[in-house]
Each structure stands twice: as structure tokens, then as C-alpha cells.
N, C-alpha and C positions, 0 to 999 in steps of 0.2 A: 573318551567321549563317544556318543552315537551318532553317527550321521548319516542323516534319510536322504538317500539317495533322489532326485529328481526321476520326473515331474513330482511336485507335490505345491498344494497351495495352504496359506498360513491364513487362520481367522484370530481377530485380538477376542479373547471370551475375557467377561469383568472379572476381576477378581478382588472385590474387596477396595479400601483405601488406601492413598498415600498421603503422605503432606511432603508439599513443597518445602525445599530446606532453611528456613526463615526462622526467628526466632517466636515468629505468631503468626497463627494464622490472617491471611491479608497484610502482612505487614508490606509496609511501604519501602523498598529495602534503599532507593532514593529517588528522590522525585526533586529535580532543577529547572528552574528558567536558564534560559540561555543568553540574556540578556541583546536582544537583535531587534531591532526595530523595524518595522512594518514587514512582519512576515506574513508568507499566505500559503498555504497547504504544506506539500511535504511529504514522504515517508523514510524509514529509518529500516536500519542494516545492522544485522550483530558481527561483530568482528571475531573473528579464531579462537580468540582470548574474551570474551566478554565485553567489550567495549562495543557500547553504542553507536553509530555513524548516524546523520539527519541530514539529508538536503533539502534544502527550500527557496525562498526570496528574499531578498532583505534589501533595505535600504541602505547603503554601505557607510554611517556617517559616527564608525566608532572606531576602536584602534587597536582590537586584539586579531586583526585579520595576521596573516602571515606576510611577512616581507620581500614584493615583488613579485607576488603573485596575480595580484589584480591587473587586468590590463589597460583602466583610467584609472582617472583619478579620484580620490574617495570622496569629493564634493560633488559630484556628477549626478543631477538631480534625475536620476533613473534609478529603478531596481537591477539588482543583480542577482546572480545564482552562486548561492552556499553550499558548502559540505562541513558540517562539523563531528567532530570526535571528540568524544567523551573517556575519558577513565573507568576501568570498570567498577571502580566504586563509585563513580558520579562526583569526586570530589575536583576532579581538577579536567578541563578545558584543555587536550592535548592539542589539539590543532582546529584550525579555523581559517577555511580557504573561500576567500571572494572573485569572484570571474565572471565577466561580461565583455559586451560592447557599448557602445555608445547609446540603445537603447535599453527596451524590457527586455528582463532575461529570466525565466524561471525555472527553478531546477525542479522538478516531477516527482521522481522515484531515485532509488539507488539499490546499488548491489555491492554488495564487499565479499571479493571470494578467500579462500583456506589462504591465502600467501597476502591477505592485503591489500590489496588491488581496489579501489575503489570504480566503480560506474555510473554514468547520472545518464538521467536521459532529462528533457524538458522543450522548452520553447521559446524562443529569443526572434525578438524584433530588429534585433543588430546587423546590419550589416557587415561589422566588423568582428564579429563574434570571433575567439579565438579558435584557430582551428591549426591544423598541424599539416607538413610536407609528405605529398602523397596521401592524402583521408581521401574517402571516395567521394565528398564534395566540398569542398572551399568557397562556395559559392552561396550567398542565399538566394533563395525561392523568389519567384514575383512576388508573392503576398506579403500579406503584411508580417505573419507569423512563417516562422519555419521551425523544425523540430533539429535536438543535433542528441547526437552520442558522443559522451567523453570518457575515457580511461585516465585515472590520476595512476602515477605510480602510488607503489607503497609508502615510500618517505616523503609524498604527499605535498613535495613543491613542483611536479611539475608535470604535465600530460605526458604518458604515452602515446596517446591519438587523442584527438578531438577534429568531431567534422560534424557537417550540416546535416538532416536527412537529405538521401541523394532523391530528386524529382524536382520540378519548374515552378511548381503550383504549391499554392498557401499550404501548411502541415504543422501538426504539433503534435508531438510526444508525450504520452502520459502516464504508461508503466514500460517497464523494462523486467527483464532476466536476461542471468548469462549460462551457457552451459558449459559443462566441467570441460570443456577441450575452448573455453575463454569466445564462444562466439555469443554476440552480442544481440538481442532482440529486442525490438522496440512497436509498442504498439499506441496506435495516436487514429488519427484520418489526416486525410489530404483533400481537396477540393477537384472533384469530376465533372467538370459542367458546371450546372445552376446549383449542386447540392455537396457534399461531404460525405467521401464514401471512408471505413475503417481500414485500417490497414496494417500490417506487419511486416516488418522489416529484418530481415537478417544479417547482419555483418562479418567480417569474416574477425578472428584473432586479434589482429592488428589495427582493422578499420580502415584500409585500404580498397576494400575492394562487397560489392551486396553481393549475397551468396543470393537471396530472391525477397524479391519485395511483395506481397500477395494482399492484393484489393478483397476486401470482404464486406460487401451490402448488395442491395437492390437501387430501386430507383429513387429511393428517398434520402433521408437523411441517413448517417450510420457514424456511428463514432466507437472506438475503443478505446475502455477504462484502464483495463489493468491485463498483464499477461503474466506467467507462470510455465515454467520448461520444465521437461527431466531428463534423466542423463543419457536419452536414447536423441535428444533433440526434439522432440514432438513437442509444442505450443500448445496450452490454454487460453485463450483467451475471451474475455468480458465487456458488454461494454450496452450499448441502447442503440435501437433502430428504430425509422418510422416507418421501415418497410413492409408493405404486404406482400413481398416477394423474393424476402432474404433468403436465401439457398440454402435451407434448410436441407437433409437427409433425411432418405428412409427410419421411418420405425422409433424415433428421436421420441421424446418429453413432449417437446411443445412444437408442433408439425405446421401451427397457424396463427398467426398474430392474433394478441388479444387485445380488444376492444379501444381499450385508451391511445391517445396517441404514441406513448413510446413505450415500447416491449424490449427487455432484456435479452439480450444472447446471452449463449456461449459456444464458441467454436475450438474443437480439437483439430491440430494440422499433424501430419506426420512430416518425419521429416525433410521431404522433398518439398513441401506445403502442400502436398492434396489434403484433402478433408479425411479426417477421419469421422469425423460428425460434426453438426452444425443445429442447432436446433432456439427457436427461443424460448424463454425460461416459461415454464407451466406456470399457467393461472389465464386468466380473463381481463384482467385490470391494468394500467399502466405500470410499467416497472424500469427499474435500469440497474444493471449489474455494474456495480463501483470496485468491487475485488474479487480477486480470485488467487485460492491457493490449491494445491494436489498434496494427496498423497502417496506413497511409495506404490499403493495399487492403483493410482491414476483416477481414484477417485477424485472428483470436481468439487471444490469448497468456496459457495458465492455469498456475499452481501451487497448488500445496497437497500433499493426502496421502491416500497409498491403502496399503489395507492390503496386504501382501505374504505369503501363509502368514504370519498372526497378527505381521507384525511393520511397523509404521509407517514405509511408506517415500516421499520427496520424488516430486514429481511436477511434470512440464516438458511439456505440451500443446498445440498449434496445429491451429487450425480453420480452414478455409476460409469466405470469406464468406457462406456461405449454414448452412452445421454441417452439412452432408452428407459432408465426408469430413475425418477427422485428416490433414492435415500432417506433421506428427509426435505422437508422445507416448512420453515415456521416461521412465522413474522410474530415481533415482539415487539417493546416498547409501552408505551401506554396512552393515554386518551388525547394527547397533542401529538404533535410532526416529531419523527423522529427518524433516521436514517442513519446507515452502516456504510463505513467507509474502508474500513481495510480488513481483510480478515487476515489469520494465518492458521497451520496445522502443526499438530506436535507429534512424536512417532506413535502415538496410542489413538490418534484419526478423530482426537478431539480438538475443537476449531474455537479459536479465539476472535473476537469484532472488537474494534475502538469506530467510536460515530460520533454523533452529536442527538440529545435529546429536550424537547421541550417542554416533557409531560414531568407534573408531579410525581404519578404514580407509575414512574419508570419499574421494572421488573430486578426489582435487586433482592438480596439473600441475605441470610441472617449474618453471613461473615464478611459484611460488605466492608469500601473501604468508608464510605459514604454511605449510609443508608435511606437518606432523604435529599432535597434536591434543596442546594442553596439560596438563603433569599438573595431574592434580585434586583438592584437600582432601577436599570431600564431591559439590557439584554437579556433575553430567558434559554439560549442557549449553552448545555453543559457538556461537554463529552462524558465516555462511559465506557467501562469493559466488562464487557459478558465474556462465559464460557459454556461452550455447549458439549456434551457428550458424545462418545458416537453414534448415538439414535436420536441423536438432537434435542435430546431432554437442554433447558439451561441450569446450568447448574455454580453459575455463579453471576453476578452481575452487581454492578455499581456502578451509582455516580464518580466521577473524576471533574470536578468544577470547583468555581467559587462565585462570588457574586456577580461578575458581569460576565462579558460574552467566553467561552472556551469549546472546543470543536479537538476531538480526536481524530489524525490525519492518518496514523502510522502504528502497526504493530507486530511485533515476534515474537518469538519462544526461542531462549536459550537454554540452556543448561539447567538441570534440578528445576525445572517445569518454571524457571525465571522468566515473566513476562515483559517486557519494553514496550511501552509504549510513548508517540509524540501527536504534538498537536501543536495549538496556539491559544493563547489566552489574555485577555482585557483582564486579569484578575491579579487583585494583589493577594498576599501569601494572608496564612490565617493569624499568624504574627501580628501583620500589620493592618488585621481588620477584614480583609478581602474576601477568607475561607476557602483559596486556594491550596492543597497539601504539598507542598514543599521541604522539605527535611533541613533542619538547620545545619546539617557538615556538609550538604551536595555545593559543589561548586557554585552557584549563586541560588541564593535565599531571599534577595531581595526583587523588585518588582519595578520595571522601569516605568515612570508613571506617563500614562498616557499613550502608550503603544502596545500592537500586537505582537506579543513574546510568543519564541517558541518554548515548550517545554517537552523535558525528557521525565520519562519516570521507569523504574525497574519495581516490578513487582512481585509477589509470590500469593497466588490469589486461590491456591488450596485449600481443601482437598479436594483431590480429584481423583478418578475411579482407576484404580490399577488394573491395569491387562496383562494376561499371558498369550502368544500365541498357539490358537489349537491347528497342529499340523495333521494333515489326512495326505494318503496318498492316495492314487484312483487304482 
């Protein structure tokens, strides 16, 4: 073998097509309800092996949870925070863990690292929330909401750590990552005064002890969506400001708030938490960064929603490593409200979005799974998964809905360009009328009537542009 001695830097150049390894293109490889009652947002984690992981909310008032793991009782007319796992064929329901306190409890985001290890991060009104000897807070917040971090072990009955976020004041958790030496990062806001400023938190291993908790806004409002690490430690993170004086850096994208009331960040920290850059997202109009993912070159990969002449349109963003120049940035969708909620990257720096849309004439492809938007009873929201290239051409997209309300929450790329996606859905299956896609061997195929299901789907939503890397040396 020949091998190029460093410094040298790799460029992915196209090379032609691939297909994902599916029996057809777009095939649906399983698509499941979960069968959970009054669920609400969510994202989802691939396991080592292929398996799915989902946390969410649910109303606890059914009986495939795990035994002894809830900390009331399962008539306790409050929400609780879920984690479920899936099969990696989707046919069977491996585990299903319910945990709260006495009040709301919602679970955010999650992380499954190489050895199984589960992470949630979220928001819980509990006082009693469970939390474990020695976390770096056991205590909740004065407010009404407080944010926690929990590590489940592997064999998934029982915490490694679980604790509150450590500070006095109201806080909630909304994305999470963890870095390959197991430290935990959480990003939410906290309450500063009269307003909510964003925030990031770092934990150590264990969850004993904050490595640094770092305020990120001005004097207005500030909240953080989602965050994204790599293996040096250094944070991404997303989220909306109403600030004319977020602390932006030199030489950034967007060096001045635009026009609308709330404008997108996104901030890079190293890993002490200085800034590496801070900037908010280019354009003029109202916007807010809902996801963010990176890739191996630190490139910045955002969704969310900006407003278009008064009308809410999806948003597909890439930054260069340093936030001095867009990449790309395209907003998509179609002639109603439509908004991007989770993105993700696969190793060829092409970005995947699941959201929710309201337009007929959503932007789908001829190898859709959906190529039209179902009719509707009363709700006109559908979820939907695009895929965009690395110059941000889109190069796949579809509806994922059925006749009433569904919203994509959650997305990855596993293996053979395998896409995962979750959400929640008011829709029955197409079976039984609905026009929901559900696969009749995934572990449930039926539709619990009258509540907001979560669902999982595994997909193969090929072709997609094959790269080689073009290596130079200087």
C-alpha cells in the first residue's frame, strides 16, 4: 500500500452513483408505530449493531415498560421520559424503559455510544426526578422546569448516573452529545434575569462533577436547539436569539442580526469553551437553527426555518470550519409552512432533514417514497425526508405521512447509506385506511386509535452520488 505522508488534505470529488443496499430503490426497509400514547418530540440514536434507540414523552398507561424501572406508578396522571430499542430488523421491541417523577418529564435527545451505553438529556418538572449518589446535582432548580443528564447502562435496567443540570434557576435540555472519552454535553438555556440566556454544559464521565457550564446570548432572549461534538471536544452548537448583541466574532457569515425577531446561531467552542466562532446564520429574515450536525472536516450542517415573505419555509445550511463563509444554504419546501427539524451527515458530507410539511407541492423526486401529500380530515401536517448533496443540490425528498397530523422529530445514517428516521403520528396505517407506511412484519402495524404514536422507519432512499477522496499534498 502507498501511504502519503502528512500534512496533506482530502477533497470528496463525485464519482458517479451508488445504490443503497435495498431491494429497490426507496424501499421502505421498516417502518413501525410504537404503539405509546401521548407522545411529543423525540430523537433517535443507531446502535453498534443497527438498532434503533428513541426517546420521548409518553403517558405511561400501558404494560410493555420494563419491570422496576419506573419510579411511580404507571396510573400517575403525568408524562414521563422514554427510551426505546428497537431490532434491527424493526420486528421486535427489545426494551422499553419509563422514568420520571411525580410530575412532567420529557426526554429531548439521545446518544448510544460503540459499547451501548445509552444518554438522554431532557426536562422534568419533578422534584423527585431520579437521580443517582454523588451526580453533580440532586437537587432541582427554583423554576418550574429543570434540565437532567442520564446514562442508562448497557443492559438497560438501570442508571449509571442520572442528575439534574447543576444551577438555581429554571433550565431545560434540548440536545445532547457525548465525546468518545464518555463526556457528556448538554445544550438548553437557563433563566438570567428578566430573559433566557443558551447554554452548554459539560459533564464529566461519570456525571459527578461540571467540567464548564458556558452562557451563550446577549441581552435578550437566547435558547439552544441542538449540539454536535468531535473527538477533539470542540461543541456545535444551534439554536435562536433575539439578540442585537450576541457575541458574535470577527469575519463570521452573519456579523449582525437580521431584521425579524429571532435570528439563528451557531456557535463553535473549543475545548476549554472559548469560542471558536460565533456568528448568526446569513440572511435578513427571521430564522431559528433546530439541528445541527458536522463533519469529519468540521464542517457545520444546519436546519430549521426562516421566514420567506411572511410564510415559514425549511432550511438546509453548511458552514465552513471556521463560520466565515456558507457552503451552501437553500430553503426548500413549497408554497405553505414547512420547517426542518433534525438533520444528520453521512461520510461523503451529504446531509439528511426529517420536518414537518404543509405544502402540496412539497419538493419530492421521482424515487420518492410518497410522491404526493396525503389527503387530509382535519390536520395538514406531514413529515418528510430530503437528501441533499454536497453543494446542496436536493437530491431526494418525500413525503412520510398519512391522513392526519405526523411531524418528523429525529434522523441518522447507518450503515449502506441506511437512513432512520422518527417522529409521531395521528395516522392510521394504509391497511387500515389512514395512508400511513408501515410495513406489515415491523413490530407493530397497527395504529392505536386516538393518540399521538411515535414511529420509527429505516430506510434506503438511494441513489446517491458516490465520492472518492482527492488527496494533495502542499
Amino acid at each position: 500500500n502507498n501511504v502519503i505522508a502528512a500534512p496533506f488534505t482530502a477533497e470528496w470529488v463525485e464519482q458517479g452513483n451508488y445504490e443503497a443496499q435495498a431491494t429497490s430503490l426507496s424501499d421502505v426497509l421498516y417502518s413501525t408505530y410504537l404503539g405509546i400514547l401521548s407522545y411529543d418530540g423525540g430523537r433517535l440514536a443507531i446502535g453498534p449493531t443497527g438498532k434503533a434507540y428513541v426517546g420521548g414523552m409518553t403517558h405511561p398507561y400501558f404494560g410493555d415498560e420494563q419491570s422496576g424501572f419506573c419510579n411511580v406508578a404507571n396510573d400517575l396522571p403525568c408524562n414521563q421520559g422514554f427510551v426505546a430499542r428497537l431490532s434491527a430488523n424493526g420486528q421486535n421491541l427489545e426494551q422499553l424503559l419509563i422514568f420520571g417523577g411525580s410530575n412532567d418529564d420529557y426526554v429531548e435527545d439521545i446518544v448510544v455510544n460503540q459499547a451501548g451505553e445509552i444518554f438522554v438529556t431532557g426536562t422534568t418538572a419533578s422534584t423527585n426526578f431520579p437521580t443517582t449518589a454523588g451526580a453533580v446535582s440532586t437537587t432541582h432548580g427554583s423554576g418550574t422546569f429543570d434540565g437532567f443528564v442520564s446514562k442508562i447502562n448497557a443492559t438497560g435496567g438501570t442508571f449509571a448516573y442520572s442528575t439534574y443540570l447543576p444551577g438555581t434557576t429554571e433550565e431545560a435540555s434540548y440536545g445532547l452529545a457525548v465525546d468518545p472519552a464518555g463526556m457528556a454535553y448538554a445544550a438548553g438555556w437557563f433563566t438570567n434575569g428578566a430573559h433566557r440566556d443558551a447554554v452548554v454544559i459539560k459533564l464529566n464521565s461519570t456525571g459527578t462533577a461540571t467540567v464548564y457550564g458556558s452562557a451563550l446570548g446577549g441581552s435578550g432572549r437566547d435558547e439552544a436547539n441542538d449540539i454536535a461534538v468531535n473527538p477533539n471536544g470542540e461543541v456545535f452548537v444551534t439554536g435562536y436569539t433575539e439578540s442585537t448583541n450576541f457575541p458574535v466574532t470577527s469575519g463570521v457569515v452573519g456579523s449582525s442580526k437580521g431584521t425579524g425577531g429571532n435570528d439563528g446561531f451557531v456557535v463553535r467552542l473549543q475545548a476549554n469553551a472559548d469560542y471558536s466562532y460565533a456568528t448568526y446564520l446569513p440572511g435578513n429574515t427571521a430564522e431559528i437553527g433546530r439541528g445541527i450536525a458536522i463533519d469529519s472536516n468540521n464542517n457545520a450542517y444546519i436546519t430549521g426555518v426562516y421566514d420567506s415573505s411572511g410564510q415559514d419555509n425549511a432550511l438546509a445550511l453548511k458552514l465552513n470550519p471556521t463560520g466565515t463563509t456558507t457552503v451552501y444554504g437553500t430553503g426548500f419546501g413549497g408554497s405553505a409552512a414547512d420547517e426542518g427539524y433534525e438533520i444528520a451527515v453521512d461520510e461523503f458530507g451529504q446531509a439528511y432533514i426529517t420536518g414537518f410539511t404543509n405544502s402540496t407541492n412539497f419538493q419530492v423526486t421521482a424515487d420518492a417514497i410518497q410522491n404526493s401529500k396525503p389527503a387530509h380530515s382535519a390536520e395538514t401536517q406531514d413529515s418528510f425526508v430530503t437528501k441533499f448533496d454536497l453543494n446542496g443540490q436536493l437530491i431526494y425528498g418525500s413525503y412520510f405521512g398519512g391522513n392526519e397530523l405526523d411531524y418528523g422529530t429525529g434522523i441518522g445514517v447507518g450503515d449502506n447509506a441506511a437512513v432512520y428516521m422518527t417522529g409521531f403520528t395521528n395516522s392510521a396505517s394504509i391497511a387500515e385506511g389512514g395512508g400511513f407506511p408501515v410495513t406489515n412484519n415491523s413490530y407493530r402495524s397497527i395504529y392505536v386509535p386516538g393518540c399521538q404514536d411515535p414511529f420509527v422507519a429505516r430506510l434506503a432512499i438511494g441513489p446517491g452520488q458516490l465520492y472518492i477522496p482527492l488527496i494533495t499534498t502542499p
